[in-house]
Every structure is written in C-alpha cells, then in structure tokens.
C-alpha positions as CSV (number, residue, x, y, z in Angstrom):
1,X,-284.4,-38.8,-108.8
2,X,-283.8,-42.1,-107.4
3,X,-286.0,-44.3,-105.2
4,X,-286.0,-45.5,-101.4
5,X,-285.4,-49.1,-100.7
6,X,-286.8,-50.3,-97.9
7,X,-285.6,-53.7,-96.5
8,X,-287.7,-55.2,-93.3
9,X,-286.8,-58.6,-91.3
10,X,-285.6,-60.0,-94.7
11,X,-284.2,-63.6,-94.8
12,X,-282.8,-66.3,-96.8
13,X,-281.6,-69.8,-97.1
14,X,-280.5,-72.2,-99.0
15,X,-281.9,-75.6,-98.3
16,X,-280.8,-76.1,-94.2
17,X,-278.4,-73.1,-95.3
18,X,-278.7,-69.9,-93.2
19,X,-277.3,-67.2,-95.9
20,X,-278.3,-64.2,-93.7
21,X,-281.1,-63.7,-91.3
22,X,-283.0,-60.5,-90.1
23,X,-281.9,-58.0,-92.1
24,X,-282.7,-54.5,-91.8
25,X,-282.5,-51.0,-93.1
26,X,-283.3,-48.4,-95.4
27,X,-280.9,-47.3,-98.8
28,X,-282.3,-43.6,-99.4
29,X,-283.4,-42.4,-102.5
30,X,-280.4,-40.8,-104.6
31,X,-277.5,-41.8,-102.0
32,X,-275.0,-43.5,-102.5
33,X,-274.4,-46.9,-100.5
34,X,-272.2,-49.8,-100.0
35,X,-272.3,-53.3,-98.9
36,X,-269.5,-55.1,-97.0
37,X,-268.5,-58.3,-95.9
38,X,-266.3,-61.3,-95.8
39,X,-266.2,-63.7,-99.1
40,X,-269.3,-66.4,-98.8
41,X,-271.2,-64.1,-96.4
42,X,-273.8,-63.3,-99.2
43,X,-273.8,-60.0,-100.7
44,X,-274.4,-60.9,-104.4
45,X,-277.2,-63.0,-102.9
46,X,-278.8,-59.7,-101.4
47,X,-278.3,-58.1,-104.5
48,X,-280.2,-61.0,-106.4
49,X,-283.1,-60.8,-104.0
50,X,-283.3,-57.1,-104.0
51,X,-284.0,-57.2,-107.6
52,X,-286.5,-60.4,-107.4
53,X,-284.0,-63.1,-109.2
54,X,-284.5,-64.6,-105.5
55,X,-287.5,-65.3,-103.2
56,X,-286.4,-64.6,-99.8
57,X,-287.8,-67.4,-97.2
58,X,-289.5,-64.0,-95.0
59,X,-289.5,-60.0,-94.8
60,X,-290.0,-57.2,-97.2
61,X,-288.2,-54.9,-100.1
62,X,-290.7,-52.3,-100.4
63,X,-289.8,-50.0,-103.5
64,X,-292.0,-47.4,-105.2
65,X,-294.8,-49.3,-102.5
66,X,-295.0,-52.7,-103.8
67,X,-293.2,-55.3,-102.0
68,X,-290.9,-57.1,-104.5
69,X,-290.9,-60.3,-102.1
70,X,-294.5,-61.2,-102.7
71,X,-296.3,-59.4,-105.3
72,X,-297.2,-61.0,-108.3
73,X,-294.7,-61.6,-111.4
74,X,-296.5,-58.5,-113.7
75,X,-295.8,-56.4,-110.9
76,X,-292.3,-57.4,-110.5
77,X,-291.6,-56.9,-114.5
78,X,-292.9,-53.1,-113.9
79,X,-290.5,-52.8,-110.8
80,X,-287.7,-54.1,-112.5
81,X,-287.8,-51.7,-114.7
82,X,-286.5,-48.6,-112.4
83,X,-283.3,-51.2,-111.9
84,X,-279.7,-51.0,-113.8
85,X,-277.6,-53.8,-113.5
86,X,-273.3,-53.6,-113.6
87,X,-272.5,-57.3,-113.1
88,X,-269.2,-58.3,-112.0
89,X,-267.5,-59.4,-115.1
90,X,-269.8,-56.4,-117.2
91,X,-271.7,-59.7,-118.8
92,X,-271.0,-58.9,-122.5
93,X,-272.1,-60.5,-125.2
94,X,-269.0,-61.6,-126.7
95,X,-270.6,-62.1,-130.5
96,X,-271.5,-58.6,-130.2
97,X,-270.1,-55.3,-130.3
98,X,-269.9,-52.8,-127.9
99,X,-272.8,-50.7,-129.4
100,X,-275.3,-53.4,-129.6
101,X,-274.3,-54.4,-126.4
102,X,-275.6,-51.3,-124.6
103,X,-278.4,-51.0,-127.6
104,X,-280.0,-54.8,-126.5
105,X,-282.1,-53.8,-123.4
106,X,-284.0,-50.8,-125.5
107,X,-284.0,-53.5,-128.6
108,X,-285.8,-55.7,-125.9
109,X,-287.9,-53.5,-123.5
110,X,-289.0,-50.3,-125.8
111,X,-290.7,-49.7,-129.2
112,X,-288.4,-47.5,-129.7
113,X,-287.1,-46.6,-133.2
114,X,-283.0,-47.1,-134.4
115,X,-282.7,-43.4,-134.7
116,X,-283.7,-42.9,-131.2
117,X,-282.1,-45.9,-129.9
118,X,-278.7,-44.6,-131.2
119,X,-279.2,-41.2,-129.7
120,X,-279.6,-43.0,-126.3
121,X,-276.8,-45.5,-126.7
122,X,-274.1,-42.9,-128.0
123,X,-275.2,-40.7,-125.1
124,X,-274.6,-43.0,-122.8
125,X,-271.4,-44.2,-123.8
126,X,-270.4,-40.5,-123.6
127,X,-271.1,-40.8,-120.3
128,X,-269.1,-43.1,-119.3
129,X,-266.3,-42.1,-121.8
130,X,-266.3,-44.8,-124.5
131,X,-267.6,-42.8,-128.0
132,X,-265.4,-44.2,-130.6
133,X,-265.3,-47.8,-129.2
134,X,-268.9,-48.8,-129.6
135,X,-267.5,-50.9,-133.0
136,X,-265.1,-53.2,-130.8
137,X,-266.0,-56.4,-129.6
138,X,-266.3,-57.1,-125.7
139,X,-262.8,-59.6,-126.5
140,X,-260.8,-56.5,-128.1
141,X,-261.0,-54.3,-124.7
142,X,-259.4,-54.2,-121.8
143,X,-261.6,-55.1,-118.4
144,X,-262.2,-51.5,-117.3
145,X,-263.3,-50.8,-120.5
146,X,-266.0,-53.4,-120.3
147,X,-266.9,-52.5,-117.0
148,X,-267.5,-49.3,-118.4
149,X,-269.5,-50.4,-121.6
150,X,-271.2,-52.8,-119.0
151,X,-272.1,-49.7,-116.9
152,X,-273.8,-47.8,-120.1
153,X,-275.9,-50.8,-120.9
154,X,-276.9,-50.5,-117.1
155,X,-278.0,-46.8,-117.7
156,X,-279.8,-47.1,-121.0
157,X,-283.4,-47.5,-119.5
158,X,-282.4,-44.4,-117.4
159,X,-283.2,-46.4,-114.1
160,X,-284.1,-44.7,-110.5
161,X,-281.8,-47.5,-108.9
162,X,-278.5,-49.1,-110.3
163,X,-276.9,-51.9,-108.5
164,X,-273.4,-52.7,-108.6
165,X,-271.8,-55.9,-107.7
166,X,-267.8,-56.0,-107.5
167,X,-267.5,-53.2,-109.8
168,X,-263.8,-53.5,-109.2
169,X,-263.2,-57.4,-109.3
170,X,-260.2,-57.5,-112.2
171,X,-259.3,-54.3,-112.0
172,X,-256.1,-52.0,-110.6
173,X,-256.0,-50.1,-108.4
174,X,-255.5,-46.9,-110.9
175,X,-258.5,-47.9,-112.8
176,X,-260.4,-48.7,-109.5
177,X,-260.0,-45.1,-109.0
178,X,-260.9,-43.9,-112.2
179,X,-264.2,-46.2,-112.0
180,X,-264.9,-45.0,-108.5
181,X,-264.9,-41.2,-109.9
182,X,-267.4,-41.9,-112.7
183,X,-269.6,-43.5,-110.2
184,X,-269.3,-40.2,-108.3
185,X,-270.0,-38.3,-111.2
186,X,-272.6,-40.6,-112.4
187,X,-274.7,-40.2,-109.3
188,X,-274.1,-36.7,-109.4
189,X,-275.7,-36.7,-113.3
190,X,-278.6,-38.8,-112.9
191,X,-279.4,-38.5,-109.2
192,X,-280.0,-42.3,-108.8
193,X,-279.8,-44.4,-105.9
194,X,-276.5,-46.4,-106.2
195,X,-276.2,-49.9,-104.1
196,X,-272.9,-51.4,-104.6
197,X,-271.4,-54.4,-102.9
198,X,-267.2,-54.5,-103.3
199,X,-264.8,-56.0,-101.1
200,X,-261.9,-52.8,-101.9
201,X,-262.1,-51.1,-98.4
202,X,-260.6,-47.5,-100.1
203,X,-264.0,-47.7,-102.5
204,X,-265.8,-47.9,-99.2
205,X,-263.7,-45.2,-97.2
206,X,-264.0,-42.7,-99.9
207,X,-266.8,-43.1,-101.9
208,X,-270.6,-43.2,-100.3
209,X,-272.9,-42.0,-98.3
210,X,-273.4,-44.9,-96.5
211,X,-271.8,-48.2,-95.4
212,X,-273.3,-52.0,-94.4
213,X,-271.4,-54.8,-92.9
214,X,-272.8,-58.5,-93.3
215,X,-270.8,-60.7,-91.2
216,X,-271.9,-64.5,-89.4
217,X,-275.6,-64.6,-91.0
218,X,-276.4,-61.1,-90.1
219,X,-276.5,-57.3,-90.9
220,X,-273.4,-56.4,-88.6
221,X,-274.1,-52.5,-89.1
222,X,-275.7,-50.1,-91.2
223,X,-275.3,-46.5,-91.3
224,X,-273.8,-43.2,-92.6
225,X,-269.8,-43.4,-93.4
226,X,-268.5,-41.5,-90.6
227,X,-270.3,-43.6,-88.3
228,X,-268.8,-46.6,-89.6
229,X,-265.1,-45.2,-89.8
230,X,-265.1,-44.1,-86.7
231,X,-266.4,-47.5,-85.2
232,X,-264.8,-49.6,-82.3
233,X,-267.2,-52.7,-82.9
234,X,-265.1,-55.4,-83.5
235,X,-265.9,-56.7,-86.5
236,X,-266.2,-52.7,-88.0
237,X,-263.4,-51.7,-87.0
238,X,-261.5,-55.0,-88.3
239,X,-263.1,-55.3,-91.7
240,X,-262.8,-51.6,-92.5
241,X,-259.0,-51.0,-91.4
242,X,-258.0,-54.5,-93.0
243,X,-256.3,-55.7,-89.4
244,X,-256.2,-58.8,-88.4
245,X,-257.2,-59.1,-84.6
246,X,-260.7,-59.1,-84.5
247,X,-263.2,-61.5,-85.0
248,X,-263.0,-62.6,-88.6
249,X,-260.5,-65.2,-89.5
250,X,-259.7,-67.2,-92.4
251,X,-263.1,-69.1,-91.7
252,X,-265.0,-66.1,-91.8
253,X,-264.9,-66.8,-87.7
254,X,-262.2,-67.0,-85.6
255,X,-262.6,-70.0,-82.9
256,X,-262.3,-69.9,-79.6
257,X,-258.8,-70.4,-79.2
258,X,-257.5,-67.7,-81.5
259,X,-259.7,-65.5,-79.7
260,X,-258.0,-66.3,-76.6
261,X,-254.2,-65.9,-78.0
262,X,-255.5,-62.4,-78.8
263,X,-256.9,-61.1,-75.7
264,X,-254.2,-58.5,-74.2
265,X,-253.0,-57.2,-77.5
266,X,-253.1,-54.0,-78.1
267,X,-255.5,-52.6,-81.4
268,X,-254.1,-50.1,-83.5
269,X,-255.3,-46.8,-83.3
270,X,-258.0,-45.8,-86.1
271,X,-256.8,-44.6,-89.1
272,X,-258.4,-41.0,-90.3
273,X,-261.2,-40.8,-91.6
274,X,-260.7,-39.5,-95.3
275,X,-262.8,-36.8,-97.8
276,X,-265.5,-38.7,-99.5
277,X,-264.9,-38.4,-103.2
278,X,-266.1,-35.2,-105.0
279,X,-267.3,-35.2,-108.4
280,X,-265.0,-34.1,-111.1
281,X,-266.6,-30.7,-111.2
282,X,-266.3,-29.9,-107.6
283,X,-270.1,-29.1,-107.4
284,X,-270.9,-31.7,-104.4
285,X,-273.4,-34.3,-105.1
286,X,-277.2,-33.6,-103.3
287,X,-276.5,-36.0,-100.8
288,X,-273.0,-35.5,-99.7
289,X,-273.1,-34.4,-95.9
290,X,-270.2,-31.6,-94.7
291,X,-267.2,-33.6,-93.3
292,X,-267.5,-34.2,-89.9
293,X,-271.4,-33.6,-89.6
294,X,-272.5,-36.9,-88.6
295,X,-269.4,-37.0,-85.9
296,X,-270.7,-33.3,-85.2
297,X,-274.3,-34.0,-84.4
298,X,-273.4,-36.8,-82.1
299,X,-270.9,-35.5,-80.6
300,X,-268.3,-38.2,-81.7
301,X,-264.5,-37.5,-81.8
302,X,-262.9,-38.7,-85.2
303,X,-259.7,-40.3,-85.2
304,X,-256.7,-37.9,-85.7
305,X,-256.1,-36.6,-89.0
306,X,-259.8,-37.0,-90.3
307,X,-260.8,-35.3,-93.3
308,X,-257.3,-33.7,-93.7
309,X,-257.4,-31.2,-90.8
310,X,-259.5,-31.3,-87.5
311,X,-263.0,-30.5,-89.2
312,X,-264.8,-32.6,-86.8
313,X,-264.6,-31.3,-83.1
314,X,-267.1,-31.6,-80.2
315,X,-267.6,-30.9,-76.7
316,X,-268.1,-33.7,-74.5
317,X,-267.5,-36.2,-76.8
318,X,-268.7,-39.4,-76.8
319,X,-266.4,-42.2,-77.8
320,X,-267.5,-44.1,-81.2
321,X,-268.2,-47.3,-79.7
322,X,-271.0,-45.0,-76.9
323,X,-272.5,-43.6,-80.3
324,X,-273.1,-47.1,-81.9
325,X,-276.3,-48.8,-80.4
326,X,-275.9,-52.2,-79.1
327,X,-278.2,-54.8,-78.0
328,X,-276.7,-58.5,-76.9
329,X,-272.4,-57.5,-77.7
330,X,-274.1,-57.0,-81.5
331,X,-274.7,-53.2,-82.8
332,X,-278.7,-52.4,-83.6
333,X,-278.3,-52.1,-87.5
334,X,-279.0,-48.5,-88.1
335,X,-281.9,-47.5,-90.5
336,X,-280.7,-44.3,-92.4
C-alpha cells in the first residue's frame, strides 16, 4: 500500500523569487491526486522538492515520519527509495534499449542477480503493455511508447509513491486516454499513492481522487474532485472549465483593467461533473468514493447532468461556493 504525504507551511524561492509560499495539505496514502496550475506557477518545482532534489527555504514533507526537508542525506537515500519517477519526456537513455532502460535502477540500487532482474523487468513491461519491445531503442518508438517504458522503469523498485510530471506532454488526445486508463489500472494493481502534475483538464476531470490548484504564489485549493468541479472560486472554476473570464490571463494575472471590462458578464453555467475513470476490469479501485458522495455529505448540488444522471441530490443544499472555506476572498486549502 502506498504512503501519506504530508506537506506543512512549505515554501520556496528562487533567489528574490517567490515560487510558491505556504503550502498545505495532505496526498493520502494509495489515492490518486493531481496538481494544477498555470505554466511558470511551479508544479515540477513541487514535485522536485517533494522528492528532496530541492531544499525548500521553510515547512515540512513528512513521509513514512521523517521530514525529507531537513533530515540528513542517509536518511533521504532510504526515503527515496519508496519514490518512482515518470519524467516528462520518459528520460531514456537513448544508447540503450528499452530493457536495460527499465533494468538500470535494479542494476544500480539492488544486489540482485540477472535472472531475477529479468523476471522483474519483463513483469513490469507486461504491465504497462510493452513485452516484445524491450529490444528497441528509446529513438525507434513512438512518445507513448516511451512514456510507457518510462513508467516501467518508474515501477521496478515497486515504490509506495510514484510521481508523475506531464505524463501527457507530446501526446494525443487518444493516447492521453489510453495512458490515463493504465494509470487507473496501475493504482488499482499496486495500491500506490499517485501524485501527478498535468495541465490536460479531462485527465483532471476524470481521473483522481483528488485535485490541487497553485495559482499567484500559492496553493489556490486542495481537495476531493467533486469539491473542485463543483467550485465557483474564481480561479477554480476558470482553470478547470478552460473559460476565459476569470482571474488568470495570459500573464498568469489579469490586471486591473481587464478585470474591470469583465465585471457584468455573465459566467457560464458549470459543466457536469463526469464518472471518474474505472479500471479496465470494472472492480473500483480502494479509494474511489460513490459519485456524488462528497456533494452528498455536504449537502452540495452538482451541476446538471453530473455523473450521467442526477446521482447527487440533497435537501437544502448548499451552493458550491457556501461549501468551500474562505478566509480573506482566498479558499482555506483543504487537507484531505
């Protein structure tokens, strides 16, 4: 089973550079989460610092109950350990082929012997559908395929928490799709906790269990899926339905004047929220809510349509922007 993540008042900078500040919240063991957010706003850089490559300037990542933000470098080897790694490109070596690609963490990290280490990597490129290819070289395959091969070197060292960065970057959106269902099914296999940052707003409708938006410097919002769907914070409910009145323009922020020519217009109505993915064998994953539960048990009325019929109902319903916590115009960043 995966492991909890627990991130307290966590900040970093670069020089005089404010990447994000105050950041908050919990990704629970064996869920599946995703991080939001403009371009520049720092996402790959949380990823980076979650798994030490960065020092953060103040806060905590508690994991397994050593904080990875100031314990000592033996202690961070050990923790890196329970981490898999899908970089955005797949980060082949191109000199190499595919099998000793996924075979160069347990050439590196294990005493393993070659028998066992081929029993691992063929298993693993099972999983993610690539036996037969392990002879090609990372040149002679398309990009989804060395996503793919990327994500079996990730899963080698069987770890308790995989990150993803861009996972779709490159791709179309058919084999978007297809990668999004073996994540699914992947989770669903290993039981892992799966952190993955994209900017493809259908991955982050469909797939997880949870959803965070970093926007000006700070966690926007944190939370489970439904909460975040059926959002009317601003920024929410403009980065998730892709509109553009709100308060993110092309400069991440929109100035004051644009926000003025906007004031009047009328928002569109939220879209409906849709099923989260299912895995492939229709056996739902351990952390996969009901639909509608989280708009159930607080009392929030989805958007018309949700989940393909009216699953969600409640009686005295709250609006979703009453259900979202605020403090100062900015939503409390939920700890789930």
């Amino acid at each position: 089973m995966g492991v909890e993540i627990k991130v307290e008042n966590l900040t970093k900078s670069f020089g005089k550079q404010l990447i994000w500040g105050d950041v908050t919240l919990t990704v629970p063991a064996g869920e599946i989460c995703v991080m939001l957010g403009p371009s520049g706003t720092g996402k790959s850089v949380f990823l980076k610092t979650l798994i030490g490559l960065l020092k953060p300037d103040q806060g905590s990542i508690i994991i397994e109950g050593t904080d990875i933000a100031s314990c000592s470098e033996k202690e961070l080897y050990e923790i890196r350990k329970l981490f898999g790694v899908l970089f955005q490109d797949g980060a082949m070596f191109g000199s190499m082929n595919l099998y000793d690609n996924v075979a160069f963490p347990l050439r590196e990290h294990t005493k393993k012997s070659e028998s066992e280490i081929r029993s691992i990597v063929m298993e693993k490129m099972d999983l993610v559908g690539l036996l037969g290819a392990e002879d090609k070289l990372p040149g002679e395959i398309s990009g989804g395929m060395r996503k793919r091969a990327g994500l079996a070197r990730a899963l080698v060292l069987d770890p308790e928490i995989v990150l993803f960065d861009e996972p779709d970057s490159g791709l179309d959106p058919v084999r978007t799709a297809f990668l999004n269902q073996l994540i699914v099914d992947l989770n669903a296999q290993i039981d892992a906790t799966f952190l993955i940052v994209t900017h493809d707003i259908n991955t982050a409708r469909t797939v997880p269990d949870n959803i965070g938006l970093l926007y000006h410097k700070h966690l926007a919002m944190f939370g489970p899926r439904e909460m975040l769907l059926a959002s009317e914070e601003p920024v929410v409910r403009q980065f998730l339905n892709a509109q553009r009145v709100g308060p993110i323009g092309m400069s991440e922020e929109k100035d004051a004047d644009e926000l003025a020519a906007e004031v009047g217009q009328e928002l569109p109505a939220l879209p409906p929220i849709p099923m989260q993915l299912e895995p492939s064998n229709g056996i739902p994953r351990r952390s996969q809510r009901e639909p509608g539960a989280w708009c159930r048990e607080h009392g929030v009325t989805p958007p018309p349509g949700s989940f393909g019929s009216e699953v969600a109902t409640a009686s005295d319903p709250r609006t979703p922007a009453e259900a979202t916590r605020r403090t100062s115009g900015r939503p409390t960043p939920a700890v789930v």
